[in-house]
C-alpha positions in Angstrom: 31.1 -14.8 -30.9 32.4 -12.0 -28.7 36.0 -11.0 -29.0 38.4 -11.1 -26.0 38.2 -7.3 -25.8 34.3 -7.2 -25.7 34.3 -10.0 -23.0 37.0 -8.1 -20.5 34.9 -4.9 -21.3 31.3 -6.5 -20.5 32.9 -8.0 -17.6 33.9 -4.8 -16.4 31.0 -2.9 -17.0 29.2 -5.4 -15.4 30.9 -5.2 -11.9 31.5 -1.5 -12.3 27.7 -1.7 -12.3 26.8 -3.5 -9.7 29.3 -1.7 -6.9 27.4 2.0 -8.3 23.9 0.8 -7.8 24.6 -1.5 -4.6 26.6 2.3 -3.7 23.6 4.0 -4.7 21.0 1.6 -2.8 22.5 2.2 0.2 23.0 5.7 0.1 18.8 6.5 -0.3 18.1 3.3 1.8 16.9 5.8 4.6 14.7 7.7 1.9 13.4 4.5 0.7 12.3 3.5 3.8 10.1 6.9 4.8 8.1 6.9 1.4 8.1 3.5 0.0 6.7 2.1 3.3 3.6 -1.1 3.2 4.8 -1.1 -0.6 5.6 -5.1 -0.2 1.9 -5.8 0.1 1.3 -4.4 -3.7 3.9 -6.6 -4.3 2.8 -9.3 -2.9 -1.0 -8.6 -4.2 0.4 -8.4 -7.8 2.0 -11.8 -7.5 -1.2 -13.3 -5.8 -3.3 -11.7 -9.1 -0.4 -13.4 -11.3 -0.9 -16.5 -9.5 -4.6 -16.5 -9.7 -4.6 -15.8 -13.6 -2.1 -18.9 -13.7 -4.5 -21.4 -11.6 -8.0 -20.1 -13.4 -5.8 -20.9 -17.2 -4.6 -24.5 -15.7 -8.0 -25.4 -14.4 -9.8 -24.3 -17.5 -7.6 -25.7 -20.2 
């Protein structure tokens, strides 16, 4: 499907990837922390409305 060339290459790109954004994550961490603050309880809200949508479709089919 892939040739050995494209698989080393993904591979690569892949990890080369992951370090920059892990690099990058770190690096704003501090910013993220000051203006992203109380954002967890969106998330979690957003999951509970998922959730709810779920249970009302499983209770009513």
């Amino acid at each position: 499907m892939f040739s050995t060339g494209q698989l080393i290459f993904g591979i690569l790109f892949f990890i080369a990837f992951v370090i920059v954004i892990t690099y990058q994550y770190r690096r704003d961490l501090k910013l993220h922390k000051k203006y992203y603050k109380g954002t967890i309880w969106i998330l979690i809200a957003f999951i509970g409305f998922i959730g709810m949508i779920a249970a009302i479709k499983f209770i009513f089919m």
